[in-house]
C-alpha positions as CSV (number, residue, x, y, z in Angstrom):
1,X,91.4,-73.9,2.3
2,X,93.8,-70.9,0.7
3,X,91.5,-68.4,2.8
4,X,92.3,-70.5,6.1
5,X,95.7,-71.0,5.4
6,X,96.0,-67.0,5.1
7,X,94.5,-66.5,8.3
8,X,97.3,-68.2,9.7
9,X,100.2,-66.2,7.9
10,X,101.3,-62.8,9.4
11,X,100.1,-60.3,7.5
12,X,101.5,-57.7,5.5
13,X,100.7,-54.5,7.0
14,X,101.8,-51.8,5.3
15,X,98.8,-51.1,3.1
16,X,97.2,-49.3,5.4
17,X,100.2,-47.1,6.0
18,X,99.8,-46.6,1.9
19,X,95.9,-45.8,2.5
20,X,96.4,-43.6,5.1
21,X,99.1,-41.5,3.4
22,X,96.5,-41.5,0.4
23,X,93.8,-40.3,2.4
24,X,95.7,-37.5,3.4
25,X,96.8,-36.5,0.1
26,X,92.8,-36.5,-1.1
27,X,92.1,-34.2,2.1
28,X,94.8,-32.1,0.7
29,X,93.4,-32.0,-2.5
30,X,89.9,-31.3,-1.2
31,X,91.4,-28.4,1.3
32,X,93.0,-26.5,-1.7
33,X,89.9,-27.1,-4.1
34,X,87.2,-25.4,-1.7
35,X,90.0,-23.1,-1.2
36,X,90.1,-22.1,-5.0
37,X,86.4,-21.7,-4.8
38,X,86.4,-18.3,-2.5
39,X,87.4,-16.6,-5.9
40,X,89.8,-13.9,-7.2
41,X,93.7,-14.3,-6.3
42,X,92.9,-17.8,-4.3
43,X,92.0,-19.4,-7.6
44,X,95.7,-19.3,-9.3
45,X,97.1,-19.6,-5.6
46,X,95.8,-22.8,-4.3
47,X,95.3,-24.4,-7.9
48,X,99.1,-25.6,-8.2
49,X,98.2,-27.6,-5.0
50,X,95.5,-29.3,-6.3
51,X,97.6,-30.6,-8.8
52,X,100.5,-31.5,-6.6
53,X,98.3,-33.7,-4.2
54,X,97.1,-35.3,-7.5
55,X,100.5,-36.4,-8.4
56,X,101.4,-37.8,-4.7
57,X,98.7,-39.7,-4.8
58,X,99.3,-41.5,-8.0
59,X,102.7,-42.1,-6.6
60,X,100.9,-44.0,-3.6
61,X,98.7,-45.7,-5.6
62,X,101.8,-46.9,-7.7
63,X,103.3,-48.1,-4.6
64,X,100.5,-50.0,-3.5
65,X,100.1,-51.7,-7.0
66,X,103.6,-53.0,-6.7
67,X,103.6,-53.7,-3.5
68,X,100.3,-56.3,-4.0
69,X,102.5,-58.1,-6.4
70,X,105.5,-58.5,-4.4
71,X,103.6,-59.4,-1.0
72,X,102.7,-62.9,-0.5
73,X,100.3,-62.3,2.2
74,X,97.8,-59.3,1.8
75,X,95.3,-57.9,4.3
76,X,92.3,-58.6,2.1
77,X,92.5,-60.3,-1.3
78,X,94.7,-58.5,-3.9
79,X,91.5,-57.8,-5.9
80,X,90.3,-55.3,-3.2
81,X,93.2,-54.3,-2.6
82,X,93.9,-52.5,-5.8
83,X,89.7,-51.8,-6.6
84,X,89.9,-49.8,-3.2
85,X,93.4,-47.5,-4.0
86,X,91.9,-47.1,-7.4
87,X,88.3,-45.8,-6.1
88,X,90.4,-43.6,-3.5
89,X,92.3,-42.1,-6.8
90,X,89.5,-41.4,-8.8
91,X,88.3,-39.1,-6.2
92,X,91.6,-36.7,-6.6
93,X,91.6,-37.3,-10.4
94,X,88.0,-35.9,-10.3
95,X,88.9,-32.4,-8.3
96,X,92.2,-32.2,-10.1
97,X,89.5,-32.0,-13.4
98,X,87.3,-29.6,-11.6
99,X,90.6,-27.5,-10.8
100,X,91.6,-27.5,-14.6
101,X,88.5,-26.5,-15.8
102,X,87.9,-23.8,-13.2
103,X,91.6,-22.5,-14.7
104,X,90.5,-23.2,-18.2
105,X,87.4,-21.5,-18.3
106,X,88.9,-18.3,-16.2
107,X,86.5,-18.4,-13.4
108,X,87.5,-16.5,-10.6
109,X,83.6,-15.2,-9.4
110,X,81.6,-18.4,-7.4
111,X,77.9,-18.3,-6.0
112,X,77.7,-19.8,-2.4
113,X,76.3,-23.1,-4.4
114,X,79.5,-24.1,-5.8
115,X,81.4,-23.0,-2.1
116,X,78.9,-25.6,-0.8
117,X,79.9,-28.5,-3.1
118,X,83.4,-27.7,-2.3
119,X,82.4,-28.2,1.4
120,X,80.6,-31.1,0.9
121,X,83.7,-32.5,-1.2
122,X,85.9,-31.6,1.9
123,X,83.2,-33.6,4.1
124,X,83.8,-37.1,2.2
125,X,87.4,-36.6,2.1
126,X,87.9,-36.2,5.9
127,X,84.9,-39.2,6.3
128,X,87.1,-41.3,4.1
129,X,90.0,-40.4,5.6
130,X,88.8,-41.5,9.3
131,X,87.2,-44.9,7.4
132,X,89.9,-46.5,5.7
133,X,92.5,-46.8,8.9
134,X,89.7,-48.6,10.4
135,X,90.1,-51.6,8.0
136,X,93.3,-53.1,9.2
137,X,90.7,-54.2,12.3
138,X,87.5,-54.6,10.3
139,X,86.0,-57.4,12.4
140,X,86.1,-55.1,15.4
141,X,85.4,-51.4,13.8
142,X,82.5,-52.9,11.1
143,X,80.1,-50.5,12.9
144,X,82.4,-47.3,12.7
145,X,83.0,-47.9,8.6
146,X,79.1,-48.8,7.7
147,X,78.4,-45.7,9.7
148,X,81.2,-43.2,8.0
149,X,80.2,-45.0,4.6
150,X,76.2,-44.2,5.3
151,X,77.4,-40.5,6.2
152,X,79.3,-39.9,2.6
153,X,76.3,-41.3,1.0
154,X,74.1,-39.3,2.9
155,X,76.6,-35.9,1.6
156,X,76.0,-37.4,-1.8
157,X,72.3,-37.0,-2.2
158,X,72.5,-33.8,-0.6
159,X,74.9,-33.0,-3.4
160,X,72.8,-34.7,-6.1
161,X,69.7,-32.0,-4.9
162,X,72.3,-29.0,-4.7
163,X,73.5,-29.6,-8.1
164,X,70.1,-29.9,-9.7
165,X,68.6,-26.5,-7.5
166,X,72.0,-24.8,-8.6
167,X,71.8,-25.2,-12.3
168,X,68.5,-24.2,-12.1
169,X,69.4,-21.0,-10.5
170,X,72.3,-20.7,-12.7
171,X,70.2,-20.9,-15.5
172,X,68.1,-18.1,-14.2
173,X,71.2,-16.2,-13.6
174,X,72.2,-15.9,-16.3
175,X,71.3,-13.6,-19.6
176,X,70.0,-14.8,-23.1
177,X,73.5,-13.1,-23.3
178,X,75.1,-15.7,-21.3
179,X,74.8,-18.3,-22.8
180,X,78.5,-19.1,-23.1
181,X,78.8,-18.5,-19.1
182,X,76.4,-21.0,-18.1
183,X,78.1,-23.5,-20.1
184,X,81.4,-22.9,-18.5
185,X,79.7,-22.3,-15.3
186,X,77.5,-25.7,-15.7
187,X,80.3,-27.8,-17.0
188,X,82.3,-26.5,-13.8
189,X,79.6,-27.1,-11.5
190,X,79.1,-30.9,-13.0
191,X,82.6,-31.8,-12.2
192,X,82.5,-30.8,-8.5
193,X,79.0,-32.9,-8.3
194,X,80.9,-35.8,-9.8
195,X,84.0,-35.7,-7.2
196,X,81.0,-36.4,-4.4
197,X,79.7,-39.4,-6.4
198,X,83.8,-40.7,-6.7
199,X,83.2,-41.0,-2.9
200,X,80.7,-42.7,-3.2
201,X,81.8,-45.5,-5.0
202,X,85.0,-45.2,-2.8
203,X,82.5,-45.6,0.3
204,X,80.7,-48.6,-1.7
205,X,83.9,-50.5,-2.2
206,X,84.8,-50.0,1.3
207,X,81.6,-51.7,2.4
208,X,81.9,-54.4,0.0
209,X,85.0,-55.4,1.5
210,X,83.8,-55.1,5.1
211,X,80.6,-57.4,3.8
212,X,83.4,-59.6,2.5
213,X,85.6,-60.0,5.8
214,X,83.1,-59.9,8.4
């Protein structure tokens, strides 16, 4: 009866205004990450940024967690609401801990694997981006959010396989000598890995709420 009663309400629209300005700050993120991964001056130079988008977005997702409690009619139930921004934010908290550590660990060399996790990083944040604007229609774009949810999945095992042939090769790498660079280098190179599986359960919880409303 409630969920009827809601269909007839105007709904509050802007959370997807919050999403979207969200979305950008986690492209943001994910632009000055991969660009911290070309090495030497452009690791101090773009890591400030990394941190910077971190904090906007926690300011959005602040906004949105208010806002659900003020608004009396909400897109999709309040539950999702917040589960979704909170998905979303894991993804930046996750690169703004790959950033750290890259700063921690002084690492200003990178093979072409980890330039390739940073790519495929970028990839789910500009797929994420496109998907969640779609929401405030889901009946009508259902097809188009599956669709960009498959493709970040898709980027995910691809990064699952790259991060198991790059510690491999890593290992290899590197010396008996080493052993302290392979840690740092491994620990590093987990982190980025784990950014693309944020996206992933971002991309889940985006089709759970499409199963949900459609």
């Amino acid at each position: 009866m409630f969920r009827w009663f809601r269909r007839l309400m105007p709904r509050e629209e802007k959370f997807f205004d919050m999403y979207g300005r969200h979305a950008d700050t986690i492209v943001r993120g994910a632009e000055e990450l991969r660009a911290m991964l070309n090495g030497g001056e452009a690791v101090r130079r773009h890591h400030p940024a990394v941190l910077t988008a971190e904090d906007d977005a926690d300011v959005i997702t602040r906004e949105v967690v208010q806002a659900v409690r003020r608004t009396f009619v909400t897109p999709f139930d309040r539950g999702d609401i917040q589960s979704l921004i909170s998905r979303m934010d894991d993804t930046i908290d996750q690169m703004k801990k790959s950033a750290k550590a890259i700063v921690l660990f002084e690492m200003t060399e990178f093979e072409a694997d980890f330039q390739a996790m940073g790519d495929a990083i970028l990839r789910c944040a500009i797929l994420l981006r496109e998907a969640v604007p779609l929401l405030s229609r889901i009946s009508s774009n259902a097809d188009r959010i599956n669709e960009l949810c498959e493709q970040i999945r898709r980027i995910e095992g691809e990064a699952d396989d790259l991060h198991d042939n790059a510690v491999t090769e890593l290992y290899r790498r590197c010396l008996p000598g080493d052993a302290l660079r392979f840690i740092a280098a491994r620990e590093v190179f987990d982190l980025l890995e784990k950014c693309v599986d944020r996206f992933d359960d971002a991309a889940n919880e985006i089709e759970g709420i499409v199963v949900e409303h459609v």
